[in-house]
C-alpha positions in Angstrom: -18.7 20.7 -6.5 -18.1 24.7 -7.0 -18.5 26.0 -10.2 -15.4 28.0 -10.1 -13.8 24.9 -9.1 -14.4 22.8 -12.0 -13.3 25.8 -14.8 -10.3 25.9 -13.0 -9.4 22.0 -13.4 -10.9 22.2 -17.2 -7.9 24.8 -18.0 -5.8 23.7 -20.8 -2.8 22.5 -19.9 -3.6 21.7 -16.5 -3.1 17.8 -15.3 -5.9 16.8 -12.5 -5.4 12.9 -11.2 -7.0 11.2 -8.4 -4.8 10.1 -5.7 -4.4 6.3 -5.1 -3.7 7.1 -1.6 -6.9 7.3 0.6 -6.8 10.8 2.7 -4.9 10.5 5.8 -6.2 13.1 7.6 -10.3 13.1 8.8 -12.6 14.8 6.5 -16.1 16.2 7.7 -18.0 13.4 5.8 -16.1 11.0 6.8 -18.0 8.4 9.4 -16.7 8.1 13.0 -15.3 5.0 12.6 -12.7 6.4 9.8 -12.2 9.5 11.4 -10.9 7.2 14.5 -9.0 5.0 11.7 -7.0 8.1 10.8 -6.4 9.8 13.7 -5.0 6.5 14.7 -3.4 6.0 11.4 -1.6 9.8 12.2 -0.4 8.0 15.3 1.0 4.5 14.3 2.2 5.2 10.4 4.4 7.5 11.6 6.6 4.5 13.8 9.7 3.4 11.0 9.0 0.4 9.5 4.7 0.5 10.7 2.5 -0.7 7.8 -1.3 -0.7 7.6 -3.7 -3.5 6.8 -6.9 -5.5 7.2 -6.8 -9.1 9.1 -10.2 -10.8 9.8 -11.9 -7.4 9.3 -10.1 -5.7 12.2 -7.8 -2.4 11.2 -4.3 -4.4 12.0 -0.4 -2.8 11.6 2.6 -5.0 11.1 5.9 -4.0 11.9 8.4 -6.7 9.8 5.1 -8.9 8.6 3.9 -9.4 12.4 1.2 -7.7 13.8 1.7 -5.6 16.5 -1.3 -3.7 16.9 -5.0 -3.4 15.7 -8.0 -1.5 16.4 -11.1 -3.6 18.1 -14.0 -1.5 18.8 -13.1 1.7 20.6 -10.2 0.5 21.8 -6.6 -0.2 20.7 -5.1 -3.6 20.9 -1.2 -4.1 22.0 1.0 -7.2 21.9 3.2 -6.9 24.8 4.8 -9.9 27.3 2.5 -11.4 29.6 4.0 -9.8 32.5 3.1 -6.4 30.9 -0.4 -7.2 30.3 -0.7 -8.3 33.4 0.1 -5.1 35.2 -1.6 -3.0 32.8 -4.5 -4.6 33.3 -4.3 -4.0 37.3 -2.6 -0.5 37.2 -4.7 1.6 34.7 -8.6 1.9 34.1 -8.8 2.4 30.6 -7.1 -1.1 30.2 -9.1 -4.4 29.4 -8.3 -7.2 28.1 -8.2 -8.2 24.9 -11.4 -9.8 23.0 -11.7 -9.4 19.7 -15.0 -11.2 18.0 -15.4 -14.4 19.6 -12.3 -14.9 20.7 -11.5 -16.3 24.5 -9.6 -14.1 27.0 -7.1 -16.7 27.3 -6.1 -17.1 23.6 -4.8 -13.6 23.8 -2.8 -13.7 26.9 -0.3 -11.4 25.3 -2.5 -8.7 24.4 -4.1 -6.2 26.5 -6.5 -3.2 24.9 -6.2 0.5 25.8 -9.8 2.2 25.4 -9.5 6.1 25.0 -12.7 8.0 24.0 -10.5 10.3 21.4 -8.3 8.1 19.1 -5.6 10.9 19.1 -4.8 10.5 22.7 -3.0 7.4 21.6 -0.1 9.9 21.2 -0.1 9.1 24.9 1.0 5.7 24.7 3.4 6.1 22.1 6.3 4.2 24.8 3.7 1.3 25.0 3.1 1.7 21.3 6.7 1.7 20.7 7.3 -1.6 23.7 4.6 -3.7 21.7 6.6 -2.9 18.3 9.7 -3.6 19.5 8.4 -6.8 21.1 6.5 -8.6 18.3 9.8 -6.9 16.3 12.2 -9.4 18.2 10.1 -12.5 18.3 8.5 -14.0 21.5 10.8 -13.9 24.4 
């Protein structure tokens, strides 16, 4: 830490607290895993309604206690209707299906992942983002 910087938070009279909140933004030591976290993070938490959260050690957001989305790997996973997943899966490359852990293609029929080398080209999909929300908002159909 700079020396300059610490006499400056010792100052009398000055209040210095740590932040509960973990940065939002990626910082240089930060590994690539979180720097991917965040930049997806920058993309998702910004959706009304979009919270954060661990499930089974995957990176998962919940819109209205349902999860909607998650990150598996390098990729980003979507609930969308079957029908959607289907032609996804056919009309765009970076489209695979969805596998997280062990799990079989077939118990995640409704969820297709989008792989993008740099997680802030998810900005992309925002209509697909905003599809799966509005799906898992209103229940299966």
């Amino acid at each position: 830490m700079d020396a300059n910087l610490v006499r400056v938070i010792e100052l009398p009279g000055l209040t210095w607290r740590k932040s509960p909140v973990r940065h939002n933004f990626p910082m240089a030591n930060d590994s690539p895993e979180m720097v991917r976290k965040a930049l997806i993070d920058a993309v998702l938490l910004k959706l009304p309604g979009v919270v954060a959260n661990k499930i089974n050690k995957l990176d998962a957001y919940f819109v209205s206690d349902r999860m909607f989305a998650c990150i598996n790997g390098e990729g980003l996973g979507l609930r969308l209707p079957v029908a959607t997943v289907t032609e996804l899966q056919f009309s765009r490359s970076d489209v695979v299906p969805f596998q997280p852990g062990s799990i079989s293609a077939g118990a995640t029929r409704e969820w297709v992942q989008i792989n993008r080398p740099n997680a802030a080209d998810y900005e992309q999909d925002l209509e697909l983002i905003q599809a799966s929300l509005d799906f898992v908002k209103a229940g299966r159909r």
